[in-house]
N, C-alpha and C positions, 0 to 999 in steps of 0.2 A: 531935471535937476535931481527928482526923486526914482528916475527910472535907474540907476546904476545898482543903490542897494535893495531895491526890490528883486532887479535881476539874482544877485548875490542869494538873498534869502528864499527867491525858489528854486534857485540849487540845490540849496542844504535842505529844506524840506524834501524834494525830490531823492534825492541821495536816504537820507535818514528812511522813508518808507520803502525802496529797494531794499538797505542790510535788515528793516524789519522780518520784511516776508521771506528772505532766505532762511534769516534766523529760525523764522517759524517754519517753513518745512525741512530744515536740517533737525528741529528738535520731533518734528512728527517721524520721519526716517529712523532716527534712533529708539525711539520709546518703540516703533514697531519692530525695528529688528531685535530689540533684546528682548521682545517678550518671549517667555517658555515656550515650547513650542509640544504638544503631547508625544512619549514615543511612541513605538509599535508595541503591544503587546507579546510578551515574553514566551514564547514556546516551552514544553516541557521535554527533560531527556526522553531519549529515545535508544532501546535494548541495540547492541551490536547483533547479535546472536540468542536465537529463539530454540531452545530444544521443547519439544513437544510428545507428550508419550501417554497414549489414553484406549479407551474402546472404542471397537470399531463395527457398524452393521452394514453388512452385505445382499443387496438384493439384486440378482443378474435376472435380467430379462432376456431371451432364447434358448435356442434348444438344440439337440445333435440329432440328426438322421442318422439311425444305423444303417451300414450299406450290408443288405439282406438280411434287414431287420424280423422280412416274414421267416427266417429259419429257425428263428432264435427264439419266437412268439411275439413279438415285438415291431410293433407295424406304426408307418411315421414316426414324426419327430419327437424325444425325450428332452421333456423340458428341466431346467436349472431350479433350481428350490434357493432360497433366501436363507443366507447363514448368519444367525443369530449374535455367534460369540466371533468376535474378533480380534487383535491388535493394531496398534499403530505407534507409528513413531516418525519425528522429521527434525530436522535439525535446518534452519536457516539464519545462513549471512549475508546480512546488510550492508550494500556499498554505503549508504545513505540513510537520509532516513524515510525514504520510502521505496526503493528499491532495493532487492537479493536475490539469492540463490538459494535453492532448496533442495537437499534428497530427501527423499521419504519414503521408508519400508511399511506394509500391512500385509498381515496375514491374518486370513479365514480360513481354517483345515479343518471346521466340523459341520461342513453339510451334509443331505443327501448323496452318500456315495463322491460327492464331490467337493470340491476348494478349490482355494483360491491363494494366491501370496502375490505380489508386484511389490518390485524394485524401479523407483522413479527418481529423474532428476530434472528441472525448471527453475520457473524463476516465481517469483511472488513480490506481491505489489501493496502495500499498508498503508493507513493516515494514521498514526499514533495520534494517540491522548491523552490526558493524564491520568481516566479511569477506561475506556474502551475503545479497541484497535479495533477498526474493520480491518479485512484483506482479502483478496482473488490470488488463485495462482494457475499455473499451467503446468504439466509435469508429462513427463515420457518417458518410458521406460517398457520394461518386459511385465508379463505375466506366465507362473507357472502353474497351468490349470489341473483341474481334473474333472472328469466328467462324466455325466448325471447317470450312464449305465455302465461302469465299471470302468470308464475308459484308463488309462495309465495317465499318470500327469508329465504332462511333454509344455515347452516353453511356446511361447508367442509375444509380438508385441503389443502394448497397452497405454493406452492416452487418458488423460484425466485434466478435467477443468471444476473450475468450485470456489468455494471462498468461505467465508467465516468472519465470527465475533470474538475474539480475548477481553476477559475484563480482568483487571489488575487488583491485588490480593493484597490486603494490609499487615501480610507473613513477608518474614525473611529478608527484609529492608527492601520489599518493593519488587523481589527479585522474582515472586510468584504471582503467578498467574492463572485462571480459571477459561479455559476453551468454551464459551458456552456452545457453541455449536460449529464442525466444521460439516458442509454438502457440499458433496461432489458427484460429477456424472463421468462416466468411464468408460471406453470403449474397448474388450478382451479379444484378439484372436488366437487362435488354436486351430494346430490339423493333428488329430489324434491315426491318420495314414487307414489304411484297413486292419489292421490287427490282426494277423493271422496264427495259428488257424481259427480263432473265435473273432467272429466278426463286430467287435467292440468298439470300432474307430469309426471318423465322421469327421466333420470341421465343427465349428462353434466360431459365430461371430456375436456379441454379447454386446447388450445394451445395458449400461450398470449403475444402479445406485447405492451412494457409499454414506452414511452418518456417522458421524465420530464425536466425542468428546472427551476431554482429563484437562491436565495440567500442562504449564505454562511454565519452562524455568530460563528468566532473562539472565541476558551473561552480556557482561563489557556496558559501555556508554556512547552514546553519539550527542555531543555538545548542540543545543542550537545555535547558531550564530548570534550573536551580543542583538539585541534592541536597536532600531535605527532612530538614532535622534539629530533634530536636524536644529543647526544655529547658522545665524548670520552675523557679522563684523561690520557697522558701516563706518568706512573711513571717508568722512568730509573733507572736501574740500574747500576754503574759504574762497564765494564767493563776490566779486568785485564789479556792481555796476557797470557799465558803462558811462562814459561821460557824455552829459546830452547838451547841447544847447539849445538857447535857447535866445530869442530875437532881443536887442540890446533896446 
């Protein structure tokens, strides 16, 4: 007699604690999708275009063999001397911001009897910062030598690898910059031929150390990409029991 509305009333109980715990993980779902979420940390501009123009030290490592050097008084190899005072200059552009292109002219014309000048072009490779760029570059180009016993200066080709530190200058809205150090290692050839009638010619293959340092002058901007920040939307759906039975 009493079984009908008991059946009745554990329906509705049963029902009632289903829409509870949806309820309750539809509100846990939402409190977690709308929470903040941190973004990425914001990168700083980055120069299009780096000119670069400073001093530059020269120290070649080999030597020329005169061919019948004993006629001359001069017996084996005359070695290269390290030239003091030199230039530099490069100018590079950035696909990106860490990739470019580079030409770069140095001249060393006050050594023993000898010098040096190369004309290079490669590529260069940087992590900008907001105060200090490292970079590596690669460059290839000619060398116009001259050599260590009167030789005449005749061209040859010259490879250079190396890298360096920029740190960025609170002159000129940002736009200057201090090279602290660029080192590079360089490889010269040259055939000075025989030299007739004074037998002043020889080859030269040179192992070379380069120091440089000056200034920094940025040109143009490379934006970084906007901050990644990440949200979510949850769209509920109203969920609906199923209907259970249950024994009469």
């Amino acid at each position: 007699m009493h079984s009908r509305p008991l059946t009745s009333l554990g329906r509705i109980l049963l029902i009632a604690s289903a829409m509870g715990l949806g309820s309750a993980s539809l509100l846990a779902q939402d409190s977690s999708s709308t929470a903040p979420k941190p973004a990425a940390p914001a990168e700083s501009p980055a120069s299009r275009i780096d000119i670069f123009f400073g001093y530059s030290y020269l120290a070649p490592h080999g030597s020329v063999t005169i061919p019948g050097g004993a006629n001359i008084g001069v017996s084996g190899p005359v070695n290269y001397s390290s030239i003091n005072y030199g230039a530099i200059g490069s100018v590079s552009y950035f696909f990106n911001r860490y990739v470019g292109g580079q030409v770069e002219y140095a001249n060393h014309p006050d050594g023993n009897n000898d010098g040096a000048s190369t004309g290079q072009l490669g590529m260069i490779f940087r992590y900008p910062t907001a105060e200090i760029t490292p970079f590596v570059h690669g460059d290839a180009g000619f060398v116009r030598l001259g050599g260590p016993y009167h030789q005449p200066y005749t061209y040859g080709p010259a490879l250079t690898v190396g890298g360096g530190l920029d740190y960025a200058l609170p002159f000129l809205g940002g736009h200057l910059g201090l090279r602290l150090f660029q080192a590079d290692y360089e490889y010269f050839h040259a055939n000075f031929g025989p030299q007739p009638p004074y037998p002043t010619g020889g080859r030269a293959n040179l192992k070379v150390a380069r120091l440089s340092t000056g200034l920094v002058y940025h040109m143009g901007s490379i934006l970084p990409p906007p901050p990644v920040t990440y949200s979510c939307t949850a769209a509920p759906s109203p969920a609906f029991p199923s209907a259970c039975s249950m024994p009469a």
